[in-house]
VEXDREN-2710 file (C-alpha; in Angstrom, 1 decimal):
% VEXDREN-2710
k/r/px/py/pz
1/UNK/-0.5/207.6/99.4
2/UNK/2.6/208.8/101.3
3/UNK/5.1/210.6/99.2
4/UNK/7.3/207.4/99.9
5/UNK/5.1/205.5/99.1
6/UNK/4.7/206.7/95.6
7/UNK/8.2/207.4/95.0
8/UNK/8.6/203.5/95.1
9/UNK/5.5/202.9/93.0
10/UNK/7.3/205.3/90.5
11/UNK/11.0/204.3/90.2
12/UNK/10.7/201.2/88.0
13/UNK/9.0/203.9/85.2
14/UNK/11.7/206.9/86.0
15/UNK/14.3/204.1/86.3
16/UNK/13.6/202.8/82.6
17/UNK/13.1/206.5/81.3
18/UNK/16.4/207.0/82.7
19/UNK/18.2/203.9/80.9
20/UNK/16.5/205.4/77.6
21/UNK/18.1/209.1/78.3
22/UNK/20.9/207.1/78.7
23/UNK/21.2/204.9/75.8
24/UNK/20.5/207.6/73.6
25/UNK/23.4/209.7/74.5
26/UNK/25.7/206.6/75.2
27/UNK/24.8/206.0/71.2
28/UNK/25.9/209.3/70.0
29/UNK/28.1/210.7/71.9
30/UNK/30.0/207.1/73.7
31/UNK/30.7/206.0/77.0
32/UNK/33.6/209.0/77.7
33/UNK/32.3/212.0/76.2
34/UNK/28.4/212.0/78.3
35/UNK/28.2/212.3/82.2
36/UNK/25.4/212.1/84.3
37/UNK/25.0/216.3/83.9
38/UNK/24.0/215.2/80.4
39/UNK/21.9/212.1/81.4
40/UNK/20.0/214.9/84.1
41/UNK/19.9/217.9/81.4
42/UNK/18.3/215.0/78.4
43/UNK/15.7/214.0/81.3
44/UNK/15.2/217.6/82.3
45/UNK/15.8/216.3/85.9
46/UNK/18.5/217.0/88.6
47/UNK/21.7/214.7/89.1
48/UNK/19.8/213.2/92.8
49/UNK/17.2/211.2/90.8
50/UNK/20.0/209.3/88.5
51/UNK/22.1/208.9/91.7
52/UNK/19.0/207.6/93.5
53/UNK/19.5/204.8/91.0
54/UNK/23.1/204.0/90.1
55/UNK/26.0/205.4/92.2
56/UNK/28.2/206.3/89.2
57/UNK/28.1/206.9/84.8
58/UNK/29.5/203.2/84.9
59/UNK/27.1/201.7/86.3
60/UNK/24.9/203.5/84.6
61/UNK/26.0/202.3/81.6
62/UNK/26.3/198.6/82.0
63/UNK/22.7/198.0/83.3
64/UNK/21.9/199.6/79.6
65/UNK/24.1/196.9/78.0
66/UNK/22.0/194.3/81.0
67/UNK/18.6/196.2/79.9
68/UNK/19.4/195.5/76.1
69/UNK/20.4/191.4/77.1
70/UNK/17.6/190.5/79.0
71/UNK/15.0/192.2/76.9
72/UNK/16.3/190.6/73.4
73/UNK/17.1/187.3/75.1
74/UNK/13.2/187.2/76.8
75/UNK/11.9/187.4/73.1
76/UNK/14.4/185.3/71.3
77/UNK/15.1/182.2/74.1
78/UNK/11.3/180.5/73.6
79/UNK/11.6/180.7/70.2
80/UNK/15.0/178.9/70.5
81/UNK/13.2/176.4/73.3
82/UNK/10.3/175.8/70.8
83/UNK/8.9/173.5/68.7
84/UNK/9.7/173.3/65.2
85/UNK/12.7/172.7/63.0
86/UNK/16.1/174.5/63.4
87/UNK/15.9/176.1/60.1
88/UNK/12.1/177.5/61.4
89/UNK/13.4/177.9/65.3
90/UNK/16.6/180.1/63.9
91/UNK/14.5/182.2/61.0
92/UNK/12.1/183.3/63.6
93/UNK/15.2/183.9/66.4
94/UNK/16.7/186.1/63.4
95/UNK/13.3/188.0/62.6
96/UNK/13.0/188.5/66.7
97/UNK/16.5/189.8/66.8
98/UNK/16.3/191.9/63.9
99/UNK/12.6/193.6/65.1
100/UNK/14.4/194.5/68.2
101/UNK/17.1/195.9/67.0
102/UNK/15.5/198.2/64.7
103/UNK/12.6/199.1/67.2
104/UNK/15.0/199.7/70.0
105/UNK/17.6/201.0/68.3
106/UNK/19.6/203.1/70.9
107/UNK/19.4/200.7/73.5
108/UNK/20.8/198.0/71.5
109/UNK/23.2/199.8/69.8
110/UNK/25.1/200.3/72.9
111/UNK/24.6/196.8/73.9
112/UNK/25.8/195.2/70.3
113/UNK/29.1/198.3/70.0
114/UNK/30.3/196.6/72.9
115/UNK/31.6/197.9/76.5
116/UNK/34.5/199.8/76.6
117/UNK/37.1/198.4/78.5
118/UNK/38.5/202.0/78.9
119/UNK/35.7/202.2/81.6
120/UNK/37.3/200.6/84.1
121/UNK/39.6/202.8/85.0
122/UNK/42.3/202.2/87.8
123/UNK/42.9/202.1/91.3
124/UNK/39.5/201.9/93.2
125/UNK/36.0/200.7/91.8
126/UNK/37.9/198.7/89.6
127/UNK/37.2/195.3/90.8
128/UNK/33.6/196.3/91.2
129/UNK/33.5/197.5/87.5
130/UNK/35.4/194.0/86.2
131/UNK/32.7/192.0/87.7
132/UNK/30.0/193.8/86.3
133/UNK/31.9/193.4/82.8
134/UNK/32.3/189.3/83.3
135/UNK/28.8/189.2/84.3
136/UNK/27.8/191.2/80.7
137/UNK/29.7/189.4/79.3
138/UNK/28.3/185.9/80.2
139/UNK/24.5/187.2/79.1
140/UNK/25.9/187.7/75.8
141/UNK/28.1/184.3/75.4
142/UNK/24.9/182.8/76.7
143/UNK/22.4/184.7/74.7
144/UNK/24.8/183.8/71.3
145/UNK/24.8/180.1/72.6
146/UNK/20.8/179.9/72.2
147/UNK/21.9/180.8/68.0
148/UNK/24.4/178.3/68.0
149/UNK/22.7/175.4/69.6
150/UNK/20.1/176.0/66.6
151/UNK/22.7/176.1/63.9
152/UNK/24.4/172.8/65.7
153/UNK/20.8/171.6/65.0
154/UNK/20.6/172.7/61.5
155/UNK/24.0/171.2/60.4
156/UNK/23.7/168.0/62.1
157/UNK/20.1/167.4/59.9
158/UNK/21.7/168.4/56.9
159/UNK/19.9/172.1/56.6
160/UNK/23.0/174.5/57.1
161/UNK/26.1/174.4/55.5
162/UNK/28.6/172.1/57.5
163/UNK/30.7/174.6/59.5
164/UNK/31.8/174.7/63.0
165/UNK/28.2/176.0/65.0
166/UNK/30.4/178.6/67.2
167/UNK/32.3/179.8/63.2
168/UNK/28.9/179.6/61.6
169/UNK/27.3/182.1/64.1
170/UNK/29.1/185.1/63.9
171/UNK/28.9/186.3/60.2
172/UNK/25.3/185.2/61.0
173/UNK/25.2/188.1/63.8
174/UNK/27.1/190.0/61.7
175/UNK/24.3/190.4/59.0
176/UNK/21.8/191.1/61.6
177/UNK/23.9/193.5/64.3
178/UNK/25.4/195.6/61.2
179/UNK/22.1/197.3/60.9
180/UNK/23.2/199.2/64.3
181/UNK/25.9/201.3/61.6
182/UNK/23.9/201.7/59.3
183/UNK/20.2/202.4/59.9
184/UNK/19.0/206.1/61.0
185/UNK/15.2/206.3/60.2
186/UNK/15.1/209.7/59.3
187/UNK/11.6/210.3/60.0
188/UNK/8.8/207.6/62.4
189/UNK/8.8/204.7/60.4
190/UNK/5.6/202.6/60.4
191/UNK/5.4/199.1/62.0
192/UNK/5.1/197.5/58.2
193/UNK/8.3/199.6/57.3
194/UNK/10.7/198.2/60.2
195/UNK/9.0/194.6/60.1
196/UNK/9.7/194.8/56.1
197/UNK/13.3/195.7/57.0
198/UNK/13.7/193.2/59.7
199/UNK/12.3/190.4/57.3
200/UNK/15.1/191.5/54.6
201/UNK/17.8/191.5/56.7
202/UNK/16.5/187.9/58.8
203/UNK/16.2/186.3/55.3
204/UNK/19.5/187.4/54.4
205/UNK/21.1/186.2/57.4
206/UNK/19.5/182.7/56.7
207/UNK/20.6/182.4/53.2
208/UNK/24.0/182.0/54.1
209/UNK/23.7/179.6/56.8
210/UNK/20.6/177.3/54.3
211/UNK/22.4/174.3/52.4
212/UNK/21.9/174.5/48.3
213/UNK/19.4/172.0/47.1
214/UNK/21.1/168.9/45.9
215/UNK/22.6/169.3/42.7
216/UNK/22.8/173.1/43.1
217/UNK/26.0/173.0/45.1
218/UNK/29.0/175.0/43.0
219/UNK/32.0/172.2/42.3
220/UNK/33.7/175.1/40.3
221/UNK/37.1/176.5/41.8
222/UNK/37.2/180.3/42.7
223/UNK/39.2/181.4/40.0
224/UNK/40.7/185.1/39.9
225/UNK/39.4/187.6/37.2
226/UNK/41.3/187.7/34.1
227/UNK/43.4/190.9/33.5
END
């Protein structure tokens, strides 16, 4: 094989290690404090094989927030597409979710913190860099659409509460994407220990959204505590 040759068969694998490198620092440090010098140093690689990839740290960045999108949304949209009930369709689309997010933690973390609109800068590039952002941005609207469609579903046959879809679905991410704050495994956690957590937080996520059983639903006021 010619040494072009098998620097094309390689690129998809050092193109994904890279976006891993790059999560990882995007995570801790955020978007302005790491550079591509940090990206190279992390991969133990020189500058030339990230900018044989991306021509700059921004564009770097959003094909991480792309990566995260299109991996999440390949696991989560047949579910949504499926057969079943919306109450089933949206507890497995929550339990998919979840299992990503803990399992590829600094991927999606960047992808759920958000892009920084600070990114794009002025002057030159910045056109370039707003398209890129719209284009982000429509994965997610579109990815979040797949939840609400199932919650539409849900309310219209009487399983969820009866709240605006579009409302209804973001405390509902909120449950789920809140685990990006707060979980750090401290140590290699074991595929029963992060599908455990991922069931917890899915069933949490659904409790809010499930209609009491008739006759369970609270008529009583919210009253302010006394004193």
């Amino acid at each position: 094989m010619s040494r072009a040759a098998a620097g094309t068969a390689a690129a998809p694998d050092s193109r994904d290690e890279i976006l891993q490198a790059a999560a990882e620092l995007f995570m801790t440090y955020g978007y302005a404090a790491t550079s591509i010098d940090a990206v190279a140093e992390r991969l133990g690689a020189t500058k030339g094989r990230i900018y044989h990839h991306w021509q700059s740290k921004a564009d770097l960045y959003f094909d991480v927030q792309v990566a995260a999108m299109t991996r999440i949304a390949a696991a989560v949209e047949p579910i949504a597409r499926g057969p079943g009930t919306p109450d089933q369709r949206l507890a497995a689309m929550a339990l998919a979710h979840a299992r990503i997010l803990l399992t590829e933690l600094p991927v999606q973390k960047v992808a759920v913190q958000g892009l920084e609109r600070g990114l794009l800068g002025n002057g030159e590039g910045r056109g370039a860099a707003s398209k890129r952002l719209q284009a982000v941005l429509r994965l997610r609207d579109d990815y979040e659409r797949l939840f609400a469609e199932v919650i539409d579903a849900g309310i219209r046959d009487g399983s969820f509460v009866d709240l605006p879809a579009r409302l209804a679905t973001k405390p509902f991410f909120g449950v789920l994407n809140w685990a990006t704050v707060w979980y750090s495994p401290r140590r290699l956690p074991g595929a029963d220990d992060v599908d455990a957590l991922a069931r917890t937080l899915a069933d949490y996520a659904m409790r809010g959204l499930r209609r009491p059983p008739a006759g369970m639903e609270s008529t009583e006021p919210l009253r302010p505590p006394a004193g």
